[in-house]
PyMOL Python script that loads the backbone (N, CA, C, O; Angstrom):
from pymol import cmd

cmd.read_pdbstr("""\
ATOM      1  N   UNK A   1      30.182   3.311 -16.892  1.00  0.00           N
ATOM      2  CA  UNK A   1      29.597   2.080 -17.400  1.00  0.00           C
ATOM      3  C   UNK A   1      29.071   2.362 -18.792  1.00  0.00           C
ATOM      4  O   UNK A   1      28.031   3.017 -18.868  1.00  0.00           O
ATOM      5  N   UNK A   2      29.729   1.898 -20.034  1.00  0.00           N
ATOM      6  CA  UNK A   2      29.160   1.574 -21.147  1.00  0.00           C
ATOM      7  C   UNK A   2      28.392   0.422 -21.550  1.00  0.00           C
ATOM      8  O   UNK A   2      28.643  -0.747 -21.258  1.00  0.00           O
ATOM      9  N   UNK A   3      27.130   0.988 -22.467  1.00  0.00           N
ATOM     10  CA  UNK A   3      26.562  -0.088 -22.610  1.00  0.00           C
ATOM     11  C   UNK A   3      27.282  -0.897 -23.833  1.00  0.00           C
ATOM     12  O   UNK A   3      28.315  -0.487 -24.362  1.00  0.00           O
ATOM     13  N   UNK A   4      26.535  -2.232 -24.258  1.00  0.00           N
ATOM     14  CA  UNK A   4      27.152  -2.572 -25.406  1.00  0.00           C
ATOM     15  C   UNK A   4      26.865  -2.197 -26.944  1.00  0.00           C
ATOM     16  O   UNK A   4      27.155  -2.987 -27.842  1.00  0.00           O
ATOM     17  N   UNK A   5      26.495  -1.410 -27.101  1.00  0.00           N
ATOM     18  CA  UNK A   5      26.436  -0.931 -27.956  1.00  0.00           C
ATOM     19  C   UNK A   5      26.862   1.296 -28.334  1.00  0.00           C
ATOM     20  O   UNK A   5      26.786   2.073 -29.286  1.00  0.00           O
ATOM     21  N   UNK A   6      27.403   1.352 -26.413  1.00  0.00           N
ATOM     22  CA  UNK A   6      28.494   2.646 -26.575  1.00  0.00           C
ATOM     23  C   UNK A   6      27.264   4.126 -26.423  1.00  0.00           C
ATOM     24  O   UNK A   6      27.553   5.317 -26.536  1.00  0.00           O
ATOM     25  N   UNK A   7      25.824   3.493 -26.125  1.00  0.00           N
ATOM     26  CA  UNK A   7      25.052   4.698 -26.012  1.00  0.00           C
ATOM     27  C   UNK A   7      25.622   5.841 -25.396  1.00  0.00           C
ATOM     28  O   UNK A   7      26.486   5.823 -24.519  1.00  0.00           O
ATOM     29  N   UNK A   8      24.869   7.243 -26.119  1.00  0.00           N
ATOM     30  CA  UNK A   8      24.798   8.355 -25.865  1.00  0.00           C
ATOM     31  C   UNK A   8      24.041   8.510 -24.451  1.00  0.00           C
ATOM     32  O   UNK A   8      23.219   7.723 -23.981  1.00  0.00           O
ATOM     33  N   UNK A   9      24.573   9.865 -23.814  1.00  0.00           N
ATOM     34  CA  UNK A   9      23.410  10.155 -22.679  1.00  0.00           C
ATOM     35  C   UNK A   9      22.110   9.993 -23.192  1.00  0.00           C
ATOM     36  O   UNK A   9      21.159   9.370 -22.719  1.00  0.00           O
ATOM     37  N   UNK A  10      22.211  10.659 -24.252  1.00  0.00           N
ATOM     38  CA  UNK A  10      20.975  11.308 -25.005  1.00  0.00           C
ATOM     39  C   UNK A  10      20.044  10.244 -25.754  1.00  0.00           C
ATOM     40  O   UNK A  10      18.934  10.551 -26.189  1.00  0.00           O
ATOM     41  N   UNK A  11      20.629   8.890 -25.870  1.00  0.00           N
ATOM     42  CA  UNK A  11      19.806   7.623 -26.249  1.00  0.00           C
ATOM     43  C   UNK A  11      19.518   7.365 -25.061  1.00  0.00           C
ATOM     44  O   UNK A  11      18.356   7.469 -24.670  1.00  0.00           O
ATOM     45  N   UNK A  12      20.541   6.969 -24.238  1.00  0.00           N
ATOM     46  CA  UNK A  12      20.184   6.592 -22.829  1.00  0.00           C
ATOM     47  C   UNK A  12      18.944   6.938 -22.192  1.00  0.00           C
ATOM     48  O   UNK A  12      18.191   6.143 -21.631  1.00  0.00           O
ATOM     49  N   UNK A  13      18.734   8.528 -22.351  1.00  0.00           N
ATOM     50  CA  UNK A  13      17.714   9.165 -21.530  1.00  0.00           C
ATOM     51  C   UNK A  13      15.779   9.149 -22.460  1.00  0.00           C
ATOM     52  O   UNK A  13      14.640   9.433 -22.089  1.00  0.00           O
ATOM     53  N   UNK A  14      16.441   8.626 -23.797  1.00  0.00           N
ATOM     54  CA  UNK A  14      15.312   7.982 -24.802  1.00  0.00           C
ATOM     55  C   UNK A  14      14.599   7.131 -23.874  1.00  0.00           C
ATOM     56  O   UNK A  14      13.681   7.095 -23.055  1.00  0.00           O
ATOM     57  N   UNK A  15      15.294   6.623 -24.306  1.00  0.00           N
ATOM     58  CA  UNK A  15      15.377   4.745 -23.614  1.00  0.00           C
ATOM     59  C   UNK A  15      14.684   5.300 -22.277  1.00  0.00           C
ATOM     60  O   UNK A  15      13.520   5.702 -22.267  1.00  0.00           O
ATOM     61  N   UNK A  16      15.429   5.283 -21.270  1.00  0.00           N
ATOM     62  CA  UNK A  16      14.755   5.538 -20.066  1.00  0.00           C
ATOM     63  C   UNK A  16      13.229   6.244 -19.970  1.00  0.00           C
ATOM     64  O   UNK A  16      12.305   5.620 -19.448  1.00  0.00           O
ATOM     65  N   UNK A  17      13.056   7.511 -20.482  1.00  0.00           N
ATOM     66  CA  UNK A  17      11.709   8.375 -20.547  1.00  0.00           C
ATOM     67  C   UNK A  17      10.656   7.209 -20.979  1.00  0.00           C
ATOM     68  O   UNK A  17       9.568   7.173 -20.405  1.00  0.00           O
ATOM     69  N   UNK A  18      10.940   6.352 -21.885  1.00  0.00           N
ATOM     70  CA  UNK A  18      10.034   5.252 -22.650  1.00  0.00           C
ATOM     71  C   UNK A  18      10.233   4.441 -21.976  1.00  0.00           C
ATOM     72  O   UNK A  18       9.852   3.476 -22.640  1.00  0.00           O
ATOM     73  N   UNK A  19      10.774   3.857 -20.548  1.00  0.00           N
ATOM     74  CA  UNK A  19      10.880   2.963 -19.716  1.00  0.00           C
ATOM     75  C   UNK A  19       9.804   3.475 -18.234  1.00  0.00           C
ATOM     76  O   UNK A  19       9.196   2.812 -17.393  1.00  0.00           O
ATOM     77  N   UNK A  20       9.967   4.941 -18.462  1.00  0.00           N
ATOM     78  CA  UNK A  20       9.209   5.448 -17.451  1.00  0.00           C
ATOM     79  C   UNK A  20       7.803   5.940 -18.034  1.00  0.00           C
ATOM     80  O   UNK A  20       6.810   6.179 -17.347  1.00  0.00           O
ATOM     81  N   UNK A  21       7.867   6.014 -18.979  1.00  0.00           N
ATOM     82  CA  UNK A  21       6.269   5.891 -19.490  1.00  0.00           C
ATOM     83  C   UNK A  21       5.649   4.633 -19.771  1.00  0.00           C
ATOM     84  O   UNK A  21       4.433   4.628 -19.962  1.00  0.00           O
ATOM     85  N   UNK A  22       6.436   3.340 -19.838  1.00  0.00           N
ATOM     86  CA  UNK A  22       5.308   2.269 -19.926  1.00  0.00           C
ATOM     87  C   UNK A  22       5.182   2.361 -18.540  1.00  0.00           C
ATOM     88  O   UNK A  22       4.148   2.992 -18.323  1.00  0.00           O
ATOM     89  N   UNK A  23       5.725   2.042 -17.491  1.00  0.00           N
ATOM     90  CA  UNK A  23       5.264   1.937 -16.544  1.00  0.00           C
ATOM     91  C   UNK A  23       4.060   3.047 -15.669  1.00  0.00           C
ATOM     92  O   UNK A  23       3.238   2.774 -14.794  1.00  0.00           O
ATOM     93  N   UNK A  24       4.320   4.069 -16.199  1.00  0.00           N
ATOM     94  CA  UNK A  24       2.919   5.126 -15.605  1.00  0.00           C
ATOM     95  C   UNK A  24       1.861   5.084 -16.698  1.00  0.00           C
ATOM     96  O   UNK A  24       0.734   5.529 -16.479  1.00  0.00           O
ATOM     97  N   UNK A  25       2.330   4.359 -18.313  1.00  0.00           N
ATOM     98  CA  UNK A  25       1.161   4.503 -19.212  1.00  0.00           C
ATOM     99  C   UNK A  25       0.835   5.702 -19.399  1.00  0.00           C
ATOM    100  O   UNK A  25      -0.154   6.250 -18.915  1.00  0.00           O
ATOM    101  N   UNK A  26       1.764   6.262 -20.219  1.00  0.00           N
ATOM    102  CA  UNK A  26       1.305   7.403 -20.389  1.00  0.00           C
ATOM    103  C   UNK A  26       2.530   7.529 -21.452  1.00  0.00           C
ATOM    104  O   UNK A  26       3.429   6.700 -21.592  1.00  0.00           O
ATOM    105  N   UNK A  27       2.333   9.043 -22.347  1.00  0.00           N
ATOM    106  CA  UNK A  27       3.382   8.694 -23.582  1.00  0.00           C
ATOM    107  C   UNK A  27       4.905   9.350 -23.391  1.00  0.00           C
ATOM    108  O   UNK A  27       5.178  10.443 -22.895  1.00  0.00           O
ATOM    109  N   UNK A  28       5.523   8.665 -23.766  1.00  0.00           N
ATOM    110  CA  UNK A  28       7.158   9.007 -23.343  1.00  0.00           C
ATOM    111  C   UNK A  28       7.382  10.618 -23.084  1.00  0.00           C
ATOM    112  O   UNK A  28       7.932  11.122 -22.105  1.00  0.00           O
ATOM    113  N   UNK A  29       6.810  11.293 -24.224  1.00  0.00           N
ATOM    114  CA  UNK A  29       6.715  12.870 -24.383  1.00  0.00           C
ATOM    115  C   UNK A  29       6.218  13.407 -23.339  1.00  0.00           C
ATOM    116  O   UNK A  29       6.619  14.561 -23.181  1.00  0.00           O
ATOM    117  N   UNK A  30       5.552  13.062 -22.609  1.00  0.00           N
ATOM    118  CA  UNK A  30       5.043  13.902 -21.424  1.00  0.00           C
ATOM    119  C   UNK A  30       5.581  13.651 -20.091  1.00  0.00           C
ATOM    120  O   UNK A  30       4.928  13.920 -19.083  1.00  0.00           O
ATOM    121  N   UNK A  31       7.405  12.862 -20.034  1.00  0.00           N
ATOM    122  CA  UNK A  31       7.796  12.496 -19.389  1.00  0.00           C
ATOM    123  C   UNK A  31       9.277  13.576 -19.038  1.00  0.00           C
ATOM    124  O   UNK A  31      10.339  13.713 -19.646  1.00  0.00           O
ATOM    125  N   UNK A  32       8.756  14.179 -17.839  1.00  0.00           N
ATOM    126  CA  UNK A  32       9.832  15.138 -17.561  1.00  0.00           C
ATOM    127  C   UNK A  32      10.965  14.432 -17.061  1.00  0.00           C
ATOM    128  O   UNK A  32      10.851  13.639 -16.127  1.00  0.00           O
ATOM    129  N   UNK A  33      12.638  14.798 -17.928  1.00  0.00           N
ATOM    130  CA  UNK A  33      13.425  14.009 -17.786  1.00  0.00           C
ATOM    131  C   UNK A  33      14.161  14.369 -16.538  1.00  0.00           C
ATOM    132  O   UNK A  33      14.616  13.572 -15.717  1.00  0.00           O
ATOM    133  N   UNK A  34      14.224  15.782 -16.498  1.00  0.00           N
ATOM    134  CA  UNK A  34      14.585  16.259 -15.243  1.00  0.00           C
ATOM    135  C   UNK A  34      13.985  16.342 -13.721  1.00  0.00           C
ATOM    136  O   UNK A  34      14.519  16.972 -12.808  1.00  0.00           O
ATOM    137  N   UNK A  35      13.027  15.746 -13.641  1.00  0.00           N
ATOM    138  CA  UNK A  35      11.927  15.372 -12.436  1.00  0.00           C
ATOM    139  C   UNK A  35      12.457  14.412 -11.661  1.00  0.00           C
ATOM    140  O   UNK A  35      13.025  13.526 -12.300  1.00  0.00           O
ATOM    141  N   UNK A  36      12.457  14.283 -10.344  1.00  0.00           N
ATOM    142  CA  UNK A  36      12.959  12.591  -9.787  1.00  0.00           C
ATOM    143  C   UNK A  36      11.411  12.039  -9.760  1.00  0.00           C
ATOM    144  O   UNK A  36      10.253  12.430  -9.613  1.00  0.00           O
ATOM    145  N   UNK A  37      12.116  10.977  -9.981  1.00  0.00           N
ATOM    146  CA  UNK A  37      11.803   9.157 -10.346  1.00  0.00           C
ATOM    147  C   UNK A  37      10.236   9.235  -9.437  1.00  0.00           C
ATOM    148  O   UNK A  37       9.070   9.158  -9.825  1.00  0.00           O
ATOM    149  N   UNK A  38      10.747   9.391  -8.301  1.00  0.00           N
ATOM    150  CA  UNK A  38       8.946   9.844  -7.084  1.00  0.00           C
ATOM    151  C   UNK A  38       8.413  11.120  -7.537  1.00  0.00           C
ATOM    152  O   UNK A  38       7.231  11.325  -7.261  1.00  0.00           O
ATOM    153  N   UNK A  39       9.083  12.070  -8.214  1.00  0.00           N
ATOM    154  CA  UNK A  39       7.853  12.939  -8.490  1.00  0.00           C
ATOM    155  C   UNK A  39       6.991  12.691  -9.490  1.00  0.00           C
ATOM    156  O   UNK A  39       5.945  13.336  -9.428  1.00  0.00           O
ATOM    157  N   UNK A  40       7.135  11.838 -10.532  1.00  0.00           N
ATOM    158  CA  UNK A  40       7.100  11.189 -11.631  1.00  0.00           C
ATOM    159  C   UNK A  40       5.598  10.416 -11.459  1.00  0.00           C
ATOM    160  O   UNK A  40       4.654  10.262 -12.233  1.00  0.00           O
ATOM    161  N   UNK A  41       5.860   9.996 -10.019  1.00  0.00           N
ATOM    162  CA  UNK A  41       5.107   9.186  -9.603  1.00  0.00           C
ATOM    163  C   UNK A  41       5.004   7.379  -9.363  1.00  0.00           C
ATOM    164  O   UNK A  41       4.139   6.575  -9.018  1.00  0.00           O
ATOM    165  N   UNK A  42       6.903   7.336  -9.912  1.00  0.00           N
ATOM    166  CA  UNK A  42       7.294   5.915  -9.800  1.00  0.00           C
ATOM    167  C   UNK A  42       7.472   5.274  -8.126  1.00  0.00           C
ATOM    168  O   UNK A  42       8.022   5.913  -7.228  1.00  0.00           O
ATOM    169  N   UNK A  43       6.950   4.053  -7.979  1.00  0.00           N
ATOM    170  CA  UNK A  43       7.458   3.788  -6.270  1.00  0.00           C
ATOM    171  C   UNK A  43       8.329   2.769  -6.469  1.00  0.00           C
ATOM    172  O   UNK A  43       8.779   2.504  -7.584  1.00  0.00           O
ATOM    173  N   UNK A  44       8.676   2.020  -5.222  1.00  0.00           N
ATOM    174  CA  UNK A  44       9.857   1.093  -5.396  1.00  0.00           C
ATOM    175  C   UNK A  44      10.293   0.591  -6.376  1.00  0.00           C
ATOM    176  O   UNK A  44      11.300   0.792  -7.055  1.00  0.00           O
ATOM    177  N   UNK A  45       8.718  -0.720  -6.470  1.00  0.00           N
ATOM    178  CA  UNK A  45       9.030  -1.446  -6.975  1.00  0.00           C
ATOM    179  C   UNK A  45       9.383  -1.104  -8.400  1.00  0.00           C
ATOM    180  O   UNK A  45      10.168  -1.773  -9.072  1.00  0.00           O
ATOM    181  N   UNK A  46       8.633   0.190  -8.907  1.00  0.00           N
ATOM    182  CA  UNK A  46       8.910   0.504 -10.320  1.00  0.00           C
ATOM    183  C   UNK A  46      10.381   0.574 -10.231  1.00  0.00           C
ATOM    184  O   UNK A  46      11.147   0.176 -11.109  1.00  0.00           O
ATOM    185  N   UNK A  47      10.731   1.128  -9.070  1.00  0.00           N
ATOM    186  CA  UNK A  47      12.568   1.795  -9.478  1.00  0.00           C
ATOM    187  C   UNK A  47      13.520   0.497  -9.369  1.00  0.00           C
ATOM    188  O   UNK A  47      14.640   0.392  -9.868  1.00  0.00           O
ATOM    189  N   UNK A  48      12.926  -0.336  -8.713  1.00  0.00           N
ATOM    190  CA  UNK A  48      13.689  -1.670  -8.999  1.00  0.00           C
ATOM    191  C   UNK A  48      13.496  -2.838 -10.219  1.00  0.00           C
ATOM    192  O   UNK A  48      14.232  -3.721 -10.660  1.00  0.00           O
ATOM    193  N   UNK A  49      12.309  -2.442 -10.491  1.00  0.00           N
ATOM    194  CA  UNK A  49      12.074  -2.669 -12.111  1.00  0.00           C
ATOM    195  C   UNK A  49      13.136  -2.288 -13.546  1.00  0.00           C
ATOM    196  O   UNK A  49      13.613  -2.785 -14.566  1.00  0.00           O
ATOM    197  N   UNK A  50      13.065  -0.924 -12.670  1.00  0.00           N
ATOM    198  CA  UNK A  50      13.670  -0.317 -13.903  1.00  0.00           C
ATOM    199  C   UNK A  50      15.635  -0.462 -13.525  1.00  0.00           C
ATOM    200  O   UNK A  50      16.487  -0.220 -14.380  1.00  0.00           O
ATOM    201  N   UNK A  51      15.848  -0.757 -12.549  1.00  0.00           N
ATOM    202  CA  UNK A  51      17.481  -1.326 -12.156  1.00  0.00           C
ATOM    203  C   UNK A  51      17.409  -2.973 -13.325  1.00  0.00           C
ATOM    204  O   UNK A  51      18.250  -3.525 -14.034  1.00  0.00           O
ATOM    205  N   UNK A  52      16.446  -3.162 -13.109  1.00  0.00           N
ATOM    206  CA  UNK A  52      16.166  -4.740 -14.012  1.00  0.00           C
ATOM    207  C   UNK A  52      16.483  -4.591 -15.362  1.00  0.00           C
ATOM    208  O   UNK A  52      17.273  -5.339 -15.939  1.00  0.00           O
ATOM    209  N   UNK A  53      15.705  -3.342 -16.070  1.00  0.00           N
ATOM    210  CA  UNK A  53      15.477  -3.005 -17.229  1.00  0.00           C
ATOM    211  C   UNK A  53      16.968  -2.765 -17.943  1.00  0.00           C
ATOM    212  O   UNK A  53      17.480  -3.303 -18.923  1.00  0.00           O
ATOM    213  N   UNK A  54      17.481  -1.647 -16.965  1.00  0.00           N
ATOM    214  CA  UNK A  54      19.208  -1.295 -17.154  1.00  0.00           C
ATOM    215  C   UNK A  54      20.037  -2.579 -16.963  1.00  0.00           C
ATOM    216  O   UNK A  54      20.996  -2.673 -17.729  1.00  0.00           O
ATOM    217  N   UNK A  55      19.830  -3.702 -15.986  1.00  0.00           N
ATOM    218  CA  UNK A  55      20.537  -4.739 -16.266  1.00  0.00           C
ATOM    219  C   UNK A  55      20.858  -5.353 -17.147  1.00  0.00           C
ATOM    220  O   UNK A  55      22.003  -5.759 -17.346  1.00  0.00           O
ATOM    221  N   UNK A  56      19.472  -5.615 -18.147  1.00  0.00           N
ATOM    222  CA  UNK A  56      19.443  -6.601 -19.093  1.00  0.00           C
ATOM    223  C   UNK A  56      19.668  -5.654 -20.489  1.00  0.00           C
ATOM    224  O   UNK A  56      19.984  -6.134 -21.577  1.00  0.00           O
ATOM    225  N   UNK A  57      19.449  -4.266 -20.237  1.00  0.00           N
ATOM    226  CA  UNK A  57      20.123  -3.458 -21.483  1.00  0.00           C
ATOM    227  C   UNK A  57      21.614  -3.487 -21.622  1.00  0.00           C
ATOM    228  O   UNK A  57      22.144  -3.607 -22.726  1.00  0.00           O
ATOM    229  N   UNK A  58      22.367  -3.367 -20.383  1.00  0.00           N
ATOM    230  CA  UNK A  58      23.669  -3.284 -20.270  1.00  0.00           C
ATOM    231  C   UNK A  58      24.445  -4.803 -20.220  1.00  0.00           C
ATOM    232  O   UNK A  58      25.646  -5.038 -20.086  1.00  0.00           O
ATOM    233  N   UNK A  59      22.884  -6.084 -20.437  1.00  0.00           N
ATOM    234  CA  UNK A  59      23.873  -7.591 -20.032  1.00  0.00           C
ATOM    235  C   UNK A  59      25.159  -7.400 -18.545  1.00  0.00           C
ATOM    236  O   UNK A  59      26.227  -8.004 -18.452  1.00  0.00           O
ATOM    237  N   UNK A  60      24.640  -6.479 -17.650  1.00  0.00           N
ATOM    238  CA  UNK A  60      25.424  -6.905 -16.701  1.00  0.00           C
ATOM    239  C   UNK A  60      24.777  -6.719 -15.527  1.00  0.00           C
ATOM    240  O   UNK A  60      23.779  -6.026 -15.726  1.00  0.00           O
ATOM    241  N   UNK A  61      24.902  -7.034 -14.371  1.00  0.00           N
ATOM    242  CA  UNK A  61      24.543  -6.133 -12.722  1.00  0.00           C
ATOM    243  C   UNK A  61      24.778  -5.176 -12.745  1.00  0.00           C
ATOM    244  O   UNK A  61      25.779  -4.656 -13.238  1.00  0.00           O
ATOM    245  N   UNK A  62      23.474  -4.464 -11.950  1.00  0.00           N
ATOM    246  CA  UNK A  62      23.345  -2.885 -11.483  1.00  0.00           C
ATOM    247  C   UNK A  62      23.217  -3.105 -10.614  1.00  0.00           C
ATOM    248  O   UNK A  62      22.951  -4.237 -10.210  1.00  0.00           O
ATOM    249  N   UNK A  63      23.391  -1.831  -9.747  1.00  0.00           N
ATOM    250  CA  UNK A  63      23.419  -1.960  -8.364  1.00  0.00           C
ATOM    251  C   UNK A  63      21.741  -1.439  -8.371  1.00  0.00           C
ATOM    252  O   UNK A  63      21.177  -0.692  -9.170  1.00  0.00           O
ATOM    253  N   UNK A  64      21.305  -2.009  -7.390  1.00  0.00           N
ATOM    254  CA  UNK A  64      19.661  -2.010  -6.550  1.00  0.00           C
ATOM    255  C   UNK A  64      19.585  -0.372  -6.720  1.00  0.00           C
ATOM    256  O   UNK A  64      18.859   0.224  -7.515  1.00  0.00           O
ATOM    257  N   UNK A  65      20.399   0.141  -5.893  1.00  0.00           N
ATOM    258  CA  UNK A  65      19.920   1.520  -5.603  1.00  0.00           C
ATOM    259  C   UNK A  65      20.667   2.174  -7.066  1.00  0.00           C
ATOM    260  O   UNK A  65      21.842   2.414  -6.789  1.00  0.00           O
ATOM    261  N   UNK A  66      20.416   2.467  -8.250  1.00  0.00           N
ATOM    262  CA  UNK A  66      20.836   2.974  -9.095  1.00  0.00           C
ATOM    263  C   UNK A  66      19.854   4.259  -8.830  1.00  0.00           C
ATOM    264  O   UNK A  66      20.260   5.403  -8.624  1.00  0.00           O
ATOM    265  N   UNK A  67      18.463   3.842  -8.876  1.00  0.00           N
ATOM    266  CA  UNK A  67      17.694   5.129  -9.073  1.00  0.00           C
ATOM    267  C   UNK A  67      17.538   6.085  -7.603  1.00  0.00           C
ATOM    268  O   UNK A  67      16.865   7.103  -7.442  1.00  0.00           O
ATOM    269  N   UNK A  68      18.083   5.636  -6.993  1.00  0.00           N
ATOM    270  CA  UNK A  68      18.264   6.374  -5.923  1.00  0.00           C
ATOM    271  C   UNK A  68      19.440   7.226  -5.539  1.00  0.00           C
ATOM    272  O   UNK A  68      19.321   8.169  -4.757  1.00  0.00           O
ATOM    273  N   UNK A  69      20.631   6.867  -6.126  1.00  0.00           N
ATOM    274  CA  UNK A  69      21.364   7.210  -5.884  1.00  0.00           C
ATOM    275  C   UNK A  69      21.672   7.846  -7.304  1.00  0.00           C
ATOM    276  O   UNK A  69      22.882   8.042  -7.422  1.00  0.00           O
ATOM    277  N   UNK A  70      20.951   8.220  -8.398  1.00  0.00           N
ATOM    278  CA  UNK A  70      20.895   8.791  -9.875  1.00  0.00           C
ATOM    279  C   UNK A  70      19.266   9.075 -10.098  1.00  0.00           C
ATOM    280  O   UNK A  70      18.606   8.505 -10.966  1.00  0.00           O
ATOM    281  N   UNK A  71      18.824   9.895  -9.314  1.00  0.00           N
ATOM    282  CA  UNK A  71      17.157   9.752  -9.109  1.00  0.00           C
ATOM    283  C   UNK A  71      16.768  10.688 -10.654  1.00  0.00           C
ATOM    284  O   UNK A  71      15.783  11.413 -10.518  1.00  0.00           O
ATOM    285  N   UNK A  72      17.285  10.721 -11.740  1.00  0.00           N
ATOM    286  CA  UNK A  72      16.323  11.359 -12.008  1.00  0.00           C
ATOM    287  C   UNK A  72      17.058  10.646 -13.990  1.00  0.00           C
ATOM    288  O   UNK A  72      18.229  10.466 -14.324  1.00  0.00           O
ATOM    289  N   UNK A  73      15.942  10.468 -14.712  1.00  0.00           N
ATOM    290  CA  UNK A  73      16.657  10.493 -15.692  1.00  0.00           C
ATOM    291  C   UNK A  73      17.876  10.501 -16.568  1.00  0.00           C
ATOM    292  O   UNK A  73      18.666   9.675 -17.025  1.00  0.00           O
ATOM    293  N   UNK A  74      17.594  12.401 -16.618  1.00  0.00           N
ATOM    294  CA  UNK A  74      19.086  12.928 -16.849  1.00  0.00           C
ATOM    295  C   UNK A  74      20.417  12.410 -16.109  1.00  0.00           C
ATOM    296  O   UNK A  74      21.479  12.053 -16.618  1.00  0.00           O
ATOM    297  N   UNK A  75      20.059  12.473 -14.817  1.00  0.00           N
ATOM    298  CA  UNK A  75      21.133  11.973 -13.969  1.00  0.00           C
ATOM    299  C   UNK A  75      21.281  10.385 -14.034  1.00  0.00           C
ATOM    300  O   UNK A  75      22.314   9.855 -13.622  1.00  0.00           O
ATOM    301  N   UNK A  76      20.126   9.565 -14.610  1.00  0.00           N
ATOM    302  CA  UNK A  76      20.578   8.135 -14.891  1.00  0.00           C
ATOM    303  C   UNK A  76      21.409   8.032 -16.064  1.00  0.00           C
ATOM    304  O   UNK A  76      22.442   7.373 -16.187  1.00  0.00           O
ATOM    305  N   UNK A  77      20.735   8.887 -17.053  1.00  0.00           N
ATOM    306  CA  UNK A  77      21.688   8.457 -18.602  1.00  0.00           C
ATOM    307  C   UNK A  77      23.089   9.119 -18.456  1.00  0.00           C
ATOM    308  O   UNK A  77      23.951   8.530 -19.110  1.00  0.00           O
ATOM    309  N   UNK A  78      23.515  10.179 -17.770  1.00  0.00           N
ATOM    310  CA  UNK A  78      24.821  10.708 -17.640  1.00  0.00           C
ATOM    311  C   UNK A  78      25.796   9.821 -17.342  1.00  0.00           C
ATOM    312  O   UNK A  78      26.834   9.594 -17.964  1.00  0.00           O
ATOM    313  N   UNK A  79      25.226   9.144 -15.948  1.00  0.00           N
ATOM    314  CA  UNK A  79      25.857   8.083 -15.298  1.00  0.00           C
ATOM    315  C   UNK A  79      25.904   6.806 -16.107  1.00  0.00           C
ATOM    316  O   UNK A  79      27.050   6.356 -16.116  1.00  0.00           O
ATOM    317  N   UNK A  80      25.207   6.212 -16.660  1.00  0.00           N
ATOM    318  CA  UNK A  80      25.364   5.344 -17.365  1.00  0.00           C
ATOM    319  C   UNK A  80      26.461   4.868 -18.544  1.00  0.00           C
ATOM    320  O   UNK A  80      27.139   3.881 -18.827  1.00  0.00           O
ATOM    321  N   UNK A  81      26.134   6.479 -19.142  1.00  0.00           N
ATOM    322  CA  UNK A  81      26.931   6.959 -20.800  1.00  0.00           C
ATOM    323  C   UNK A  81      28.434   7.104 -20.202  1.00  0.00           C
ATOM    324  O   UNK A  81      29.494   7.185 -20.823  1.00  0.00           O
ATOM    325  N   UNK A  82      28.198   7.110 -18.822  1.00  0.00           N
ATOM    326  CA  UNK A  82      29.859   8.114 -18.175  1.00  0.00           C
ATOM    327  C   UNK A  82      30.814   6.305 -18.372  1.00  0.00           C
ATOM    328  O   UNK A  82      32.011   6.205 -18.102  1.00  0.00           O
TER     329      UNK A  82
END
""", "prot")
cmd.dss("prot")
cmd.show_as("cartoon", "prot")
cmd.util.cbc("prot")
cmd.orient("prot")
C-alpha cells in the first residue's frame, strides 16, 4: 500500500512516532519505534484511532486490525511503504 504521495518507511515511521506521541503527550523523540503499540502504553481505542489517522493519510480504508497485526511502528511504516 502506497500512500499518495509514495512515502518512505522512514517518513512513514516520522509520521507515525508523532502520531504516537500526541496521543501519550509526550515528545515524538522519546518514542521507541521498535516497542509494540501496548508497551508504549497505547490501548484500543488509541490503536483504532490511529487505523483512522492512516486512513485519512492514505485517503483510503485500513483494515481495523492494522496495529495488531503490524504492532509496532517500524513494522507499521514497512508495511505501509511496502
Amino acid at each position: 500500500m502506497t500512500g499518495p504521495t509514495n512515502d518512505t518507511s522512514t517518513e512513514l515511521a516520522t509520521w507515525l512516532a508523532e502520531r504516537v506521541a500526541f496521543y501519550l503527550k509526550i515528545p515524538a523523540e522519546g518514542v521507541d519505534r521498535n516497542a509494540s503499540f501496548t508497551a508504549l502504553g497505547l490501548g484500543s481505542v488509541h490503536l483504532i484511532c490511529l487505523a483512522a489517522d492512516v486512513e485519512r493519510r492514505f485517503e483510503r480504508p485500513v483494515d481495523s486490525m492494522l496495529a495488531w497485526d503490524h504492532p509496532t511502528i517500524t513494522a507499521m511504516a514497512t508495511h505501509l511503504a511496502g
